[in-house]
N, CA, C and O atoms as CSV, one atom per row, in Angstrom:
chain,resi,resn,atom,element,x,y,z
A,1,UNK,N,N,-9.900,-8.066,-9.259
A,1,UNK,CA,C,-9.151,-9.287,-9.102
A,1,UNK,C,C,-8.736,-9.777,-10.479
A,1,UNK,O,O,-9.426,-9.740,-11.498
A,2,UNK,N,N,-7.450,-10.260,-10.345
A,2,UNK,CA,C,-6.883,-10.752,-11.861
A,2,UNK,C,C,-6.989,-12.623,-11.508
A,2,UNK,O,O,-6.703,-13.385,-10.584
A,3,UNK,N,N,-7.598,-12.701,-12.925
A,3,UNK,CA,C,-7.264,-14.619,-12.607
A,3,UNK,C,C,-6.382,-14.705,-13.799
A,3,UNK,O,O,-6.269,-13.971,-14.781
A,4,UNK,N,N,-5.549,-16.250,-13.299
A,4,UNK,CA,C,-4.629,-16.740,-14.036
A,4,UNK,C,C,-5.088,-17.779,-14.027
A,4,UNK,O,O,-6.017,-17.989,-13.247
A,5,UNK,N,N,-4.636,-18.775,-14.847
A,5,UNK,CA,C,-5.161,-19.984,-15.060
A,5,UNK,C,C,-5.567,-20.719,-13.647
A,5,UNK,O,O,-6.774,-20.861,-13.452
A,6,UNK,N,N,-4.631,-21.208,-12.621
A,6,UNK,CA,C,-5.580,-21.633,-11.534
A,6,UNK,C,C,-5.048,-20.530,-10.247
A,6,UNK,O,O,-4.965,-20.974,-9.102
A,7,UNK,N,N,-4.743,-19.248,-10.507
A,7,UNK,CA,C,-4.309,-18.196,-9.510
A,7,UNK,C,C,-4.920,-17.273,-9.904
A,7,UNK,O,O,-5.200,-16.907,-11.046
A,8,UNK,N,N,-5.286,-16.608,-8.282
A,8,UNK,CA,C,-6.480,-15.342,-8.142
A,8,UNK,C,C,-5.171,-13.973,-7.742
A,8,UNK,O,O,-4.289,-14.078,-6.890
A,9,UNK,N,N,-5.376,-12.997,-8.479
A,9,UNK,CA,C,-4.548,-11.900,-7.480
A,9,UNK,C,C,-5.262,-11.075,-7.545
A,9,UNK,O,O,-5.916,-10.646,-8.496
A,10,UNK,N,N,-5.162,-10.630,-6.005
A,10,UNK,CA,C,-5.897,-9.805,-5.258
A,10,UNK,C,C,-5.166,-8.373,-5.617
A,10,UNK,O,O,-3.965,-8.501,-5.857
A,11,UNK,N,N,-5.589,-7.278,-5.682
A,11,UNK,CA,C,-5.137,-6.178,-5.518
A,11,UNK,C,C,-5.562,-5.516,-4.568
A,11,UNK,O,O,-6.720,-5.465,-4.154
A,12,UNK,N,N,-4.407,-4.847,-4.087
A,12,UNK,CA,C,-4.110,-3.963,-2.891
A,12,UNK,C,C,-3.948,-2.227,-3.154
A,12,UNK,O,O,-2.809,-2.149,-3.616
A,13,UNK,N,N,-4.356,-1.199,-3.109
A,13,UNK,CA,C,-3.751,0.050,-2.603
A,13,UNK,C,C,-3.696,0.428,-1.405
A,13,UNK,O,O,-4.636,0.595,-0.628
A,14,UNK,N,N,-2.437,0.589,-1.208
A,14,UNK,CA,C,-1.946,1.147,0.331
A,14,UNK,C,C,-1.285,2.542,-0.046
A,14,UNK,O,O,-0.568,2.920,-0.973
A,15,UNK,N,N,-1.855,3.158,1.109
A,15,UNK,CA,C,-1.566,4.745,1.259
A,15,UNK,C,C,-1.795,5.255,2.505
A,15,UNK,O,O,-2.966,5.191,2.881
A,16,UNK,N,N,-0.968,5.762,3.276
A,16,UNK,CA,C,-1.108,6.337,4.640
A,16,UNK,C,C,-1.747,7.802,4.673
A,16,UNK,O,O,-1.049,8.791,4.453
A,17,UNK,N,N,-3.186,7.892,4.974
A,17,UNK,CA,C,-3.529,9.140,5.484
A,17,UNK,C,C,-3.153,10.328,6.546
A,17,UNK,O,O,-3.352,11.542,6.591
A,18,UNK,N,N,-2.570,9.454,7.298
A,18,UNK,CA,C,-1.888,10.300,8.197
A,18,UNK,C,C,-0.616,10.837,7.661
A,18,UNK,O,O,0.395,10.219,7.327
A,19,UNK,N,N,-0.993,12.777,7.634
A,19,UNK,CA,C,0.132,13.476,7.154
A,19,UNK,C,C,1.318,13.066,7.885
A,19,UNK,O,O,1.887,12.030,7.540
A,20,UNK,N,N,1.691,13.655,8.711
A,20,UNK,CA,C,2.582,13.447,10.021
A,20,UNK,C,C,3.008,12.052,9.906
A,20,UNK,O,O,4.177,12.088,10.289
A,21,UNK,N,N,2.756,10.969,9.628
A,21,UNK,CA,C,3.080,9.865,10.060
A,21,UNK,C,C,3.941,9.337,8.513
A,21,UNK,O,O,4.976,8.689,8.363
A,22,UNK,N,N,3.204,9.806,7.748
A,22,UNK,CA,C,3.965,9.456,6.696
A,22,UNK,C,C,5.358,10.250,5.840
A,22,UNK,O,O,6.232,9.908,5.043
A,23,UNK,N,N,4.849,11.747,6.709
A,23,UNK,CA,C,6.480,12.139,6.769
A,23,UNK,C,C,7.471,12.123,7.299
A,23,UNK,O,O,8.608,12.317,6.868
A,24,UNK,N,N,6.904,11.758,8.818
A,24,UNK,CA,C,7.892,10.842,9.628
A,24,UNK,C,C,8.689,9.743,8.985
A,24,UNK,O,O,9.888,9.665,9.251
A,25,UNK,N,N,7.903,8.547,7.833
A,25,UNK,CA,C,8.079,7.545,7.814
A,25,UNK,C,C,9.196,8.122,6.284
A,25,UNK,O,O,9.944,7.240,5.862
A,26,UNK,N,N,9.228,8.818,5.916
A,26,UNK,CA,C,9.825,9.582,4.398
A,26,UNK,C,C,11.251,10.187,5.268
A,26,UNK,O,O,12.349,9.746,4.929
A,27,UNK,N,N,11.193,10.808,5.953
A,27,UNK,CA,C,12.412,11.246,6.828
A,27,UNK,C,C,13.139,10.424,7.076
A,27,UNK,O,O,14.298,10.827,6.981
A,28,UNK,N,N,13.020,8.976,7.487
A,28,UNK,CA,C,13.220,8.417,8.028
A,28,UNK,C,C,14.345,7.384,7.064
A,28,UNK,O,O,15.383,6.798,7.370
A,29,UNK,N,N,13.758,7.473,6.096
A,29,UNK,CA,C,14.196,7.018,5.088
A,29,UNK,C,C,15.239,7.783,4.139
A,29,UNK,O,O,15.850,7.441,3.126
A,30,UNK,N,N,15.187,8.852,4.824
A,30,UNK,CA,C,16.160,9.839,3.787
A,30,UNK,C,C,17.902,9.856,4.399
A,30,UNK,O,O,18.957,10.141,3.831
A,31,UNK,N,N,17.495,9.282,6.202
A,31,UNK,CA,C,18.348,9.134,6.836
A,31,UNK,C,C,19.349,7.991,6.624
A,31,UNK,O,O,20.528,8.128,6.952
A,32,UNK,N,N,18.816,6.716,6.005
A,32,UNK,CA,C,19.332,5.793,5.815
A,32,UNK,C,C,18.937,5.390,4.047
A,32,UNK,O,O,18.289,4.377,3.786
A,33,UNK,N,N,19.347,6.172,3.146
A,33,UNK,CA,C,19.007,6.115,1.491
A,33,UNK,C,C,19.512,4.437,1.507
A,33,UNK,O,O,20.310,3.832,2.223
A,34,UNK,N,N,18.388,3.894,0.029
A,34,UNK,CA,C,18.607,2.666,-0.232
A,34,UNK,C,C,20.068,3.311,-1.767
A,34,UNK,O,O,20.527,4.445,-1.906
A,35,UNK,N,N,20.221,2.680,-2.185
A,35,UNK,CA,C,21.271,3.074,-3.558
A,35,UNK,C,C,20.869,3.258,-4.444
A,35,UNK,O,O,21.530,3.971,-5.200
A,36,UNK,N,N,19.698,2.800,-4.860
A,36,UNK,CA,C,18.468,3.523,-5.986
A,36,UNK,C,C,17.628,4.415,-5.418
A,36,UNK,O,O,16.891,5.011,-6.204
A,37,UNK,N,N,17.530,4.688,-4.190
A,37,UNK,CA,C,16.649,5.900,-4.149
A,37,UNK,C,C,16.840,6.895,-5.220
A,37,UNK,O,O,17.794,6.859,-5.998
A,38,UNK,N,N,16.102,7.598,-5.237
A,38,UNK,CA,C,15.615,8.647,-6.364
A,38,UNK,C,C,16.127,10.553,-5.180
A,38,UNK,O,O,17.107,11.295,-5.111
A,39,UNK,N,N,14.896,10.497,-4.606
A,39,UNK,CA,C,14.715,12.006,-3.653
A,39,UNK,C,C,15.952,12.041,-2.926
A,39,UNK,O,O,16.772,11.174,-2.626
A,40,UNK,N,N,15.862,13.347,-2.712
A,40,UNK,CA,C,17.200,13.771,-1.454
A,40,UNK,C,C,16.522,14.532,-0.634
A,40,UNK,O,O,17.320,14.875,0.239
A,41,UNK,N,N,15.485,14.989,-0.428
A,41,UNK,CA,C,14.816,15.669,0.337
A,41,UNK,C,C,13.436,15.698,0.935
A,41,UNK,O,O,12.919,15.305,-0.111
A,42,UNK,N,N,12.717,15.793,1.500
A,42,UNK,CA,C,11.278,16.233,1.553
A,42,UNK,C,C,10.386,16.511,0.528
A,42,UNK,O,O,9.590,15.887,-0.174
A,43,UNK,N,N,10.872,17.930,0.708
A,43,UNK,CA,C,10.551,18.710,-0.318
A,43,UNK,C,C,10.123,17.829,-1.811
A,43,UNK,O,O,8.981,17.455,-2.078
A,44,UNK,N,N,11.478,17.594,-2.768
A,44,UNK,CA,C,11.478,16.663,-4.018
A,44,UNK,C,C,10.089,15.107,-3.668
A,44,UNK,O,O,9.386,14.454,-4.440
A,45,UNK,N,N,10.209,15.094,-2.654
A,45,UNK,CA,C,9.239,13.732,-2.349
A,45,UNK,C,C,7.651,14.122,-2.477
A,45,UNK,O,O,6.869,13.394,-3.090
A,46,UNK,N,N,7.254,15.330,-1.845
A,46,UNK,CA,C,6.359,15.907,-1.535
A,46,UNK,C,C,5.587,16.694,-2.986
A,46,UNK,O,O,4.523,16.510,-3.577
A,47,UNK,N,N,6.338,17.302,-3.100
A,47,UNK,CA,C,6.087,17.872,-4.552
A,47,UNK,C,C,5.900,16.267,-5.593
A,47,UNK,O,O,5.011,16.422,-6.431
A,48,UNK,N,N,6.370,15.266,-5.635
A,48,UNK,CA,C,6.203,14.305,-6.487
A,48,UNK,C,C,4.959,13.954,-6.245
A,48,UNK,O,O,4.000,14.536,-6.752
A,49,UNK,N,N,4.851,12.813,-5.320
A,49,UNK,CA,C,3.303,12.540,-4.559
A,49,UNK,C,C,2.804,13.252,-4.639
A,49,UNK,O,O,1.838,12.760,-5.222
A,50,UNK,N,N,2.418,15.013,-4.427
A,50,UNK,CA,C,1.478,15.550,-4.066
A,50,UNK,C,C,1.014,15.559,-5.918
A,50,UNK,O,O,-0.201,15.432,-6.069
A,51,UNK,N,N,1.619,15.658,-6.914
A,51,UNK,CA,C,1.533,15.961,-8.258
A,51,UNK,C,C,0.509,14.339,-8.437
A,51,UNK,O,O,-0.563,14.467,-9.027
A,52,UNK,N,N,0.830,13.144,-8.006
A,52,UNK,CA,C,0.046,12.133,-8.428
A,52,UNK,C,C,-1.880,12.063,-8.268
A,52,UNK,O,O,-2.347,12.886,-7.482
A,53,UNK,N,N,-2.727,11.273,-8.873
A,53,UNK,CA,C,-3.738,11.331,-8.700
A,53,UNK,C,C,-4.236,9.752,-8.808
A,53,UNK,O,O,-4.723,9.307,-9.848
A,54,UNK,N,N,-4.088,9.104,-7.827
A,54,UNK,CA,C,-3.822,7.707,-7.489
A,54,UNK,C,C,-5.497,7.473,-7.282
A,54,UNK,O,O,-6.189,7.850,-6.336
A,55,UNK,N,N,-5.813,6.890,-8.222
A,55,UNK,CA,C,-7.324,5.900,-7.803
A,55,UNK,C,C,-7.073,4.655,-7.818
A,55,UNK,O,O,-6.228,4.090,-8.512
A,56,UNK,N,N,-7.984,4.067,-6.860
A,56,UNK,CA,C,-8.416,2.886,-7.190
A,56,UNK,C,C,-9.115,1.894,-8.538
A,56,UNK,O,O,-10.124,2.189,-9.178
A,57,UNK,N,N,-8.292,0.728,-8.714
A,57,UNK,CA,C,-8.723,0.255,-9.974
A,57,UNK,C,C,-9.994,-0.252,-9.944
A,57,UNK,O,O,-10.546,0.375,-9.040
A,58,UNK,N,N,-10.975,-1.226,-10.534
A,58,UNK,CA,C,-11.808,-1.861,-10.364
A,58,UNK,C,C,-11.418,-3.053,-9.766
A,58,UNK,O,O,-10.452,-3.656,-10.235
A,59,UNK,N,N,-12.191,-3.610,-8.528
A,59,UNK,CA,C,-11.745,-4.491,-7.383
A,59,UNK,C,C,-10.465,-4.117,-6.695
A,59,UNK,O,O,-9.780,-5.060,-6.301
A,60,UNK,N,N,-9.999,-2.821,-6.471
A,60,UNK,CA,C,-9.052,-3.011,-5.504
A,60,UNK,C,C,-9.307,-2.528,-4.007
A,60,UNK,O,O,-10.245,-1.957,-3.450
A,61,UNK,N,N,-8.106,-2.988,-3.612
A,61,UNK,CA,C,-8.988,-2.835,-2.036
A,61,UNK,C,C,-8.177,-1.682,-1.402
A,61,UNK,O,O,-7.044,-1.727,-1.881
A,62,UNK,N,N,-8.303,-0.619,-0.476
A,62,UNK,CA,C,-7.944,0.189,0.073
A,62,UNK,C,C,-7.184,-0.094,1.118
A,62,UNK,O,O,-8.112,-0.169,1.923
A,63,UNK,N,N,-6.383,-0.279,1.661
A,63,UNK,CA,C,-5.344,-0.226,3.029
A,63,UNK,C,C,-5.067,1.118,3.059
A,63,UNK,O,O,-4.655,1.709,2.061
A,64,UNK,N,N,-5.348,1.904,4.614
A,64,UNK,CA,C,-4.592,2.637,5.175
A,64,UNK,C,C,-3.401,1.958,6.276
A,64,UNK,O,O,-3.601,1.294,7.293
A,65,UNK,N,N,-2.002,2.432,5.605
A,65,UNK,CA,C,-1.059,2.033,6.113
A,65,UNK,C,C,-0.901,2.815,7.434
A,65,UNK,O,O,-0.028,2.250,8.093
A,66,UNK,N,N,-1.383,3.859,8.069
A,66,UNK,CA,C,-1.103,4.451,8.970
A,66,UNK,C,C,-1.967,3.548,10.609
A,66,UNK,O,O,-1.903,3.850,11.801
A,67,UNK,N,N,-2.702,2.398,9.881
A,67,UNK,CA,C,-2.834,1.815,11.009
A,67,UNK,C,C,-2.234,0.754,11.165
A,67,UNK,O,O,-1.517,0.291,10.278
A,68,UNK,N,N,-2.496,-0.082,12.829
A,68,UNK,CA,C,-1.730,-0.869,13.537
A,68,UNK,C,C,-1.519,-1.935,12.370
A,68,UNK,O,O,-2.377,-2.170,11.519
A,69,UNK,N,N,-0.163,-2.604,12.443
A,69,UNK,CA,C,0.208,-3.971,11.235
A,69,UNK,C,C,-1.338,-4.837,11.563
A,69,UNK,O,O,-2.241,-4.901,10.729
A,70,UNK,N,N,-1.395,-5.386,12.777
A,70,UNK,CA,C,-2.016,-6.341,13.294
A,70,UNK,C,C,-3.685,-5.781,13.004
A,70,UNK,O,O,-4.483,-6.503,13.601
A,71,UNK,N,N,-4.408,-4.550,12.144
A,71,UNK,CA,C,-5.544,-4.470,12.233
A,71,UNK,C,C,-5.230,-4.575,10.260
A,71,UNK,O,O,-6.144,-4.851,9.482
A,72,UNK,N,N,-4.011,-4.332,9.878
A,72,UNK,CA,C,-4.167,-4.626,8.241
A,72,UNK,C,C,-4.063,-5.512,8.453
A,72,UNK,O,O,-5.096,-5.972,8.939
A,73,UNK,N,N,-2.790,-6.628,8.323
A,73,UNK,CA,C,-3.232,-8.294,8.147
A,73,UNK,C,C,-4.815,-8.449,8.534
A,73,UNK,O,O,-5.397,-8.804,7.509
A,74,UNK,N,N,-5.961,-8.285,9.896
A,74,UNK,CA,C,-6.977,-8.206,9.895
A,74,UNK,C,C,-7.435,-8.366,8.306
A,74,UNK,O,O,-7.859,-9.301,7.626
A,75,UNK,N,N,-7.130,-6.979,8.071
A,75,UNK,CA,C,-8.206,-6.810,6.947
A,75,UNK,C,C,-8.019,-6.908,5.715
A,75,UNK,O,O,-8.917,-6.552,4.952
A,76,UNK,N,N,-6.981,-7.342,5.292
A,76,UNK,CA,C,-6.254,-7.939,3.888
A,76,UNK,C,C,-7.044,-9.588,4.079
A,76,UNK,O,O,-7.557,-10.172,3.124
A,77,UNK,N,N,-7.007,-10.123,5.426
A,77,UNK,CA,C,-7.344,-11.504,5.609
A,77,UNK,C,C,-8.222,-11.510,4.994
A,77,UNK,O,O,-8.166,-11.873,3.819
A,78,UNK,N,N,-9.780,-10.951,5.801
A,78,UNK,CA,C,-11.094,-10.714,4.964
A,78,UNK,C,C,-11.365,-10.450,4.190
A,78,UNK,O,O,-12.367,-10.780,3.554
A,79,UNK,N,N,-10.096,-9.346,3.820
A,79,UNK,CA,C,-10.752,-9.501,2.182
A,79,UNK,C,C,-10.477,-10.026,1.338
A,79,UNK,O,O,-10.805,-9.466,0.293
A,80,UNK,N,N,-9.792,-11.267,1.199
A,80,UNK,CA,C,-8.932,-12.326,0.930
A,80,UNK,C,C,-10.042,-13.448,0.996
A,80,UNK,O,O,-10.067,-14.316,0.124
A,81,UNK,N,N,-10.483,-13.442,1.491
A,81,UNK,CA,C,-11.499,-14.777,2.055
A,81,UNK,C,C,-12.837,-14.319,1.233
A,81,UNK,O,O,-13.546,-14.890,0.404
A,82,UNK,N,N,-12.861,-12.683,2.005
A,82,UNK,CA,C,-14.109,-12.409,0.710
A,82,UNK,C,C,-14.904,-12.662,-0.989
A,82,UNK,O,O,-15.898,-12.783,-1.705
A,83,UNK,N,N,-13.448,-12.602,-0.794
A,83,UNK,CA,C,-13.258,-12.771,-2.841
A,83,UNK,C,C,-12.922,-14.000,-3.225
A,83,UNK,O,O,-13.039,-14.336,-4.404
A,84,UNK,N,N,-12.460,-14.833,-2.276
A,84,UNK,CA,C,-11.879,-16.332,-2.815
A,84,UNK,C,C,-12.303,-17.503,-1.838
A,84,UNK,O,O,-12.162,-17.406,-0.619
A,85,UNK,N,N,-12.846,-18.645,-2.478
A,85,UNK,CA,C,-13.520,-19.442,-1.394
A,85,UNK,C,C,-11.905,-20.043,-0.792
A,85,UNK,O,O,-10.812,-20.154,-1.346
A,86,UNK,N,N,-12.404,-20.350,0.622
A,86,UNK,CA,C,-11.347,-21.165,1.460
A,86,UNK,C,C,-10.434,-22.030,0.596
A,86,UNK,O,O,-9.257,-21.791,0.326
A,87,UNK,N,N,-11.185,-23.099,0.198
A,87,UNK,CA,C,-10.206,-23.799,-0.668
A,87,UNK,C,C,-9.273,-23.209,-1.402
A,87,UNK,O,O,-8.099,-23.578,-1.362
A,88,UNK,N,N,-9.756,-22.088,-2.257
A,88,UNK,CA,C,-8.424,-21.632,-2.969
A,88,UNK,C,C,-7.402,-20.403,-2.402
A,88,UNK,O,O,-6.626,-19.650,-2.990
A,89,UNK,N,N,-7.779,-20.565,-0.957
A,89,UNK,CA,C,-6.542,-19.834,0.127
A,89,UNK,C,C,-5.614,-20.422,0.336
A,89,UNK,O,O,-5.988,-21.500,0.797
A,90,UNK,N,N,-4.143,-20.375,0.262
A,90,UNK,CA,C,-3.350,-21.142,0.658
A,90,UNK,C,C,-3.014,-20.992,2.014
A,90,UNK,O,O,-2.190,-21.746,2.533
């Protein structure tokens, strides 16, 4: 957790374990490119990510994105509450 003078930020890593789901979700995206996208393919995407070695920092929290929205908010909540008393939740 980073503090700022009277602000807490929480850190997050999100990463979808599910193979399949997250190349679904990469396809999907290749279909409709933003104008800065980078990749044109799979392939170029796959080979990038697979080259990274992504840890967790000290205090960050893990999200798997491959589950339901409604069980992350869940658990971003708690751990939100965990680390910061009520009062300083907005």
């Amino acid at each position: 957790m980073i503090y700022s003078r009277k602000h807490k930020v929480v850190s997050f890593l999100c990463d979808c374990t599910d193979k399949n789901e997250w190349l679904a979700r990469l396809e999907k995206r290749l279909m409709n490119p933003m104008p800065n996208q980078y990749f044109k393919n799979i392939k170029e995407i796959y080979d990038h990510y697979n080259k990274m070695n992504i840890k967790l920092v000290d205090n960050e929290f893990y999200i798997d994105s491959c589950n339901k929205v409604e069980i992350i908010i869940q658990q971003v909540m708690e751990h939100i509450k965990s680390c910061c008393p009520i009062k300083d939740i907005i």
